[in-house]
ROSE-4610 file (N, C-alpha, C; in Angstrom, 1 decimal, always signed):
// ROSE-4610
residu = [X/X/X/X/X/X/X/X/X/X/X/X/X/X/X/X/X/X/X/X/X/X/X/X/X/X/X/X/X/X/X/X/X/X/X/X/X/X/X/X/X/X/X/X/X/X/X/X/X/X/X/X/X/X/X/X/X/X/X/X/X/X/X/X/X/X/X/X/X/X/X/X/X/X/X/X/X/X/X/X/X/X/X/X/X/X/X/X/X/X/X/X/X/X/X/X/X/X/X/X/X/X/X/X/X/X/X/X/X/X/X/X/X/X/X/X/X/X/X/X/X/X/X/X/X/X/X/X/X/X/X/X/X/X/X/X/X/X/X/X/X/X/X/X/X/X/X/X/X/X/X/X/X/X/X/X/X/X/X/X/X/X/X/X/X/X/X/X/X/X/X/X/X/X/X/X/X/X/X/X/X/X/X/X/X/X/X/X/X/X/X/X/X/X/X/X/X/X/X/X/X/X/X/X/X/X/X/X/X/X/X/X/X/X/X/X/X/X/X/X/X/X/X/X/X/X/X/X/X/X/X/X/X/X/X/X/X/X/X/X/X/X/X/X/X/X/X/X/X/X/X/X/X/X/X/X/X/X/X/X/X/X/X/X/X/X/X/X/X/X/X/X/X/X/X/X/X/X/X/X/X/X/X/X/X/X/X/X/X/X/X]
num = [1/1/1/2/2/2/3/3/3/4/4/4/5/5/5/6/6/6/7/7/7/8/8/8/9/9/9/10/10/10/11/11/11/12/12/12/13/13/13/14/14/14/15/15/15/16/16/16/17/17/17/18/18/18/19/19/19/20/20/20/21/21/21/22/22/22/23/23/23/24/24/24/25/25/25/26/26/26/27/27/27/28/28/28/29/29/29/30/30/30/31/31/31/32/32/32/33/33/33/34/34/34/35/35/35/36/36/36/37/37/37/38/38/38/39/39/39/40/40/40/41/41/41/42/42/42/43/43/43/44/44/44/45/45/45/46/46/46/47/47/47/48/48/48/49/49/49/50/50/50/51/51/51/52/52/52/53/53/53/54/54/54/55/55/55/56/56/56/57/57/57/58/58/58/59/59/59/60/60/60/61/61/61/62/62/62/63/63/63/64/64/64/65/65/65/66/66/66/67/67/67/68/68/68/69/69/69/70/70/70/71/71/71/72/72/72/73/73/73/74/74/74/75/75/75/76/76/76/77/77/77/78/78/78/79/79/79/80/80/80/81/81/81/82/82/82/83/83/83/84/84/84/85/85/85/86/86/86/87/87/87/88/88/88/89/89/89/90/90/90/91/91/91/92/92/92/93/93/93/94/94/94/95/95/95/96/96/96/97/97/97]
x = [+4.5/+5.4/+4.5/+4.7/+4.2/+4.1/+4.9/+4.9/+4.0/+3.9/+2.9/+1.4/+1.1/-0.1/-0.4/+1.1/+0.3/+0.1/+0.9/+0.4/-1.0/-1.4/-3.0/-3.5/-3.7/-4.6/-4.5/-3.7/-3.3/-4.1/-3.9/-4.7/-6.3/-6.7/-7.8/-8.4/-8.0/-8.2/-8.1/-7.4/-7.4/-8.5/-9.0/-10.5/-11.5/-11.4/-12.8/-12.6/-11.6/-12.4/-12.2/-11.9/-11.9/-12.5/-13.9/-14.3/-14.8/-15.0/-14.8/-16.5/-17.4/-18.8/-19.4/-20.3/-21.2/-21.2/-21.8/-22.6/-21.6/-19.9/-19.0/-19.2/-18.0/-18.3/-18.7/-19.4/-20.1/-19.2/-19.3/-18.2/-17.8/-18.7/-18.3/-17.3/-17.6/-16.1/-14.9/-15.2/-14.0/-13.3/-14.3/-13.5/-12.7/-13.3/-12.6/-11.1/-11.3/-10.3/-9.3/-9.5/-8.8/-7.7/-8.5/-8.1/-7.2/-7.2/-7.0/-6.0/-5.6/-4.2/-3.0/-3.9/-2.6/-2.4/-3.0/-2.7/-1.3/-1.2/-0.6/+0.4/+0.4/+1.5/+2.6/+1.6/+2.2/+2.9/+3.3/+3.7/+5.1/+5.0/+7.1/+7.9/+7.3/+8.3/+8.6/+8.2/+8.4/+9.7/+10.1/+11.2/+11.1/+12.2/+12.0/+11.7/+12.3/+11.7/+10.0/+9.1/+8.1/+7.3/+8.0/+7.1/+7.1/+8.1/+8.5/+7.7/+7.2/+6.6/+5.3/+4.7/+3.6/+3.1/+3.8/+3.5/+2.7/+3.9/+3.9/+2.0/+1.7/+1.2/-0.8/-0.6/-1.7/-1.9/-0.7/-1.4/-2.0/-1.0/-1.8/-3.0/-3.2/-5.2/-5.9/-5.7/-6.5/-6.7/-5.7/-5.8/-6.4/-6.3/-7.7/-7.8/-6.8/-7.2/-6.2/-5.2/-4.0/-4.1/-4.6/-4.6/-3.4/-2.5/-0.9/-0.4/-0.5/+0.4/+0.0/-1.1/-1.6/-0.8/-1.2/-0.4/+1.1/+1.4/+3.1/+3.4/+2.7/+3.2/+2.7/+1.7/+0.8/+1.9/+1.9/+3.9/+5.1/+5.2/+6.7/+6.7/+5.5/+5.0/+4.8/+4.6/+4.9/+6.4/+7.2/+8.6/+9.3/+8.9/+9.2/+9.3/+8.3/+7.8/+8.5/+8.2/+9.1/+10.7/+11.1/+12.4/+12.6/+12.0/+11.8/+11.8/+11.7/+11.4/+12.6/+12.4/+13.9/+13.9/+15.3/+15.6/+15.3/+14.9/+14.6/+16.4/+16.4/+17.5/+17.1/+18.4/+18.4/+19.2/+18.8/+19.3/+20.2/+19.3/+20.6/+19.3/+19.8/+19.2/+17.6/+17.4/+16.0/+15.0/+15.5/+15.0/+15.2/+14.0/+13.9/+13.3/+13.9/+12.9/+12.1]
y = [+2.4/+1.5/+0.6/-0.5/-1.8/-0.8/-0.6/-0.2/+0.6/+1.7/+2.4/+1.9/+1.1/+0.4/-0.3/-1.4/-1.6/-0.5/+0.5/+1.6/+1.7/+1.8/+2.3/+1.5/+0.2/-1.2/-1.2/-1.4/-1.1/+0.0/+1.2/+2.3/+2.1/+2.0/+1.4/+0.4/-0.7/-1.8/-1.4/-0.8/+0.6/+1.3/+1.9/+3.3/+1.9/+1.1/+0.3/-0.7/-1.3/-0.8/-0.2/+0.8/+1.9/+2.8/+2.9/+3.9/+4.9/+6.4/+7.5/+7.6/+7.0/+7.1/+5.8/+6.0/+4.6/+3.7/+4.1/+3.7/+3.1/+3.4/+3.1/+1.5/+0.8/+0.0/-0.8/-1.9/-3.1/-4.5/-5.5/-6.7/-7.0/-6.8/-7.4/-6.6/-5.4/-4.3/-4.4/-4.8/-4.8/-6.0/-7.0/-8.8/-8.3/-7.6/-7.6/-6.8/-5.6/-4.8/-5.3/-6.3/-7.2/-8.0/-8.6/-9.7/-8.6/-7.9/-7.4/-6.6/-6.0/-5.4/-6.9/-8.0/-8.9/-9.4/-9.8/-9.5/-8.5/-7.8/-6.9/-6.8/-7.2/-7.2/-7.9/-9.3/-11.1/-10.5/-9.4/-9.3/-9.8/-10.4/-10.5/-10.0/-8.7/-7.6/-6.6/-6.3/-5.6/-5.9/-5.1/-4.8/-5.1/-6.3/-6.8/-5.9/-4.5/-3.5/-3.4/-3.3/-2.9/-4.1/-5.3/-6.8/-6.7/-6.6/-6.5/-5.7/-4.1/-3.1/-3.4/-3.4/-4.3/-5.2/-6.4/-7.2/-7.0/-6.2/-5.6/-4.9/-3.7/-2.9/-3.8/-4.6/-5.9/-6.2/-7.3/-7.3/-7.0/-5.8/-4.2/-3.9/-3.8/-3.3/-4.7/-6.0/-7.1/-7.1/-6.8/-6.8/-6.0/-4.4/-3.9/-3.0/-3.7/-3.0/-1.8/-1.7/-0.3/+0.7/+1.9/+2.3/+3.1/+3.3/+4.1/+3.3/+1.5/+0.3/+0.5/+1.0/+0.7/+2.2/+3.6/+4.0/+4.7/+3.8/+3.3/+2.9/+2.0/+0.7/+0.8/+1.7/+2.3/+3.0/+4.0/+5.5/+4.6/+3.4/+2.9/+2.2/+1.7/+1.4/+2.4/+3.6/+5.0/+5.1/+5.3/+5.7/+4.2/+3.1/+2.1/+2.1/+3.0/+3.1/+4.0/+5.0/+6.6/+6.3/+5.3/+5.2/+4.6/+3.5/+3.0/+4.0/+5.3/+5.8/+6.2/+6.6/+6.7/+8.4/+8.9/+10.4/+11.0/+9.2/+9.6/+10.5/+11.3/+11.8/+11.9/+11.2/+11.5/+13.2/+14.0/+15.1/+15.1/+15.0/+14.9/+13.3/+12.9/+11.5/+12.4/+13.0/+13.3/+13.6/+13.8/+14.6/+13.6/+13.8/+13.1/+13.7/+14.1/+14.2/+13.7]
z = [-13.8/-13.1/-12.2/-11.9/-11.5/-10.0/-9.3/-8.2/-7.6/-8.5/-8.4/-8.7/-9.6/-9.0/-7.8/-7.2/-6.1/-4.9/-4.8/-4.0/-4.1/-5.4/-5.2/-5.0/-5.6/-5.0/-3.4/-2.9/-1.2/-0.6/-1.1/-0.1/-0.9/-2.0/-2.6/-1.4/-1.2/+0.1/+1.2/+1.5/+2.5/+3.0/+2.1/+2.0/+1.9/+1.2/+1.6/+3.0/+3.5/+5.3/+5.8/+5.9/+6.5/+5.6/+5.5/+4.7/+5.7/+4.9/+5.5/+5.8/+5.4/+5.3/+5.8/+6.7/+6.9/+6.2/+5.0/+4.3/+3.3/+3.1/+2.5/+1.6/+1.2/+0.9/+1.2/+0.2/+0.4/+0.5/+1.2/+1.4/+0.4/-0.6/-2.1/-2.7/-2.7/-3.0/-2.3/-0.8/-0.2/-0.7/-0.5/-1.3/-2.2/-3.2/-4.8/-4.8/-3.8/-3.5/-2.9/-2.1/-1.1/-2.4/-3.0/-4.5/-5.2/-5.6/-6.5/-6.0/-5.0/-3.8/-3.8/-2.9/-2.7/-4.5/-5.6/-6.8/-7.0/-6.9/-7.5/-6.6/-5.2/-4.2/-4.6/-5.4/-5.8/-7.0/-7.8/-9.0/-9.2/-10.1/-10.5/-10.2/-10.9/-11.5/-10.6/-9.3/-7.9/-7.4/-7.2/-6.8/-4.9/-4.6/-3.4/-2.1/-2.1/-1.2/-0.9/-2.3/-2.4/-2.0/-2.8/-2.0/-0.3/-0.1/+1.5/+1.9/+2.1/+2.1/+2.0/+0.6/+0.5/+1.3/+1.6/+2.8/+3.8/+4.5/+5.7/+5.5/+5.0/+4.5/+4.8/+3.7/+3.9/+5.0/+5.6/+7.1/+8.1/+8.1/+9.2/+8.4/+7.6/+7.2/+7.0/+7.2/+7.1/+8.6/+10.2/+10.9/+11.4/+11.1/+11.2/+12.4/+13.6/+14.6/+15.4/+14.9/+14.9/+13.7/+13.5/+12.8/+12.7/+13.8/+13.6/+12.7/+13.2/+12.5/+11.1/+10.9/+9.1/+8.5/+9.1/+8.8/+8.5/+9.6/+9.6/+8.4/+8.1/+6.9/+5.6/+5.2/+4.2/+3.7/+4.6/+4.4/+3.9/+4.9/+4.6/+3.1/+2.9/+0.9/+0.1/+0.3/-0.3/-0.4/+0.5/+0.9/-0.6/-0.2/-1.3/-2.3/-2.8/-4.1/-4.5/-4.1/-4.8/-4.7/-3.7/-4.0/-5.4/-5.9/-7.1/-8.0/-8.3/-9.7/-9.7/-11.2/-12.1/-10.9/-11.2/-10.5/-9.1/-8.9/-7.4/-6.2/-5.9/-5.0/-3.3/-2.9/-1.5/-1.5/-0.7/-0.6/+0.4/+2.0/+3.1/+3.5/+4.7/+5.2/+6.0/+6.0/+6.3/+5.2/+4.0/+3.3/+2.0/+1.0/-0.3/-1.6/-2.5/-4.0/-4.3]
């Protein structure tokens, strides 16, 4: 599912600035990761939730400097996504399959 890729390009762009090691990625990795996340954000076939989500998601880690805000909005492009799949169930309002 389209969705699920951009999840991963996003936290992919994600782990490269904010890498967990010094020595993490190189600008050039992050560039490409950077390209290749709003790529996949830009897709057609996304379902307006996830574009929305997505969005959001990009700015807070290009911005860089809240990491609650990134992972606020990282979660709320997860919650997006999994609503997207087929069998997804709400059980009660707190709670999701």
């Amino acid at each position: 599912m389209m969705a699920d890729a951009v999840l991963r390009g996003i936290t992919l762009y994600e782990a490269a600035v904010f890498p967990l090691t010094d020595q993490g990625a190189s600008i050039t990795e992050r560039q490409a990761r950077r390209t290749i996340a709003y790529r996949l954000a830009a897709h057609d076939d996304l379902p307006a939730s996830v574009r929305v989500a997505a969005a959001a998601a990009l700015e807070a880690i290009d911005e860089g400097r809240d990491t609650h805000r990134i992972r606020a909005a990282v979660s709320a492009l997860n919650q997006a996504v999994r609503e997207c799949r087929a069998g997804h169930v709400v059980i009660r309002d707190e709670q999701t399959s």
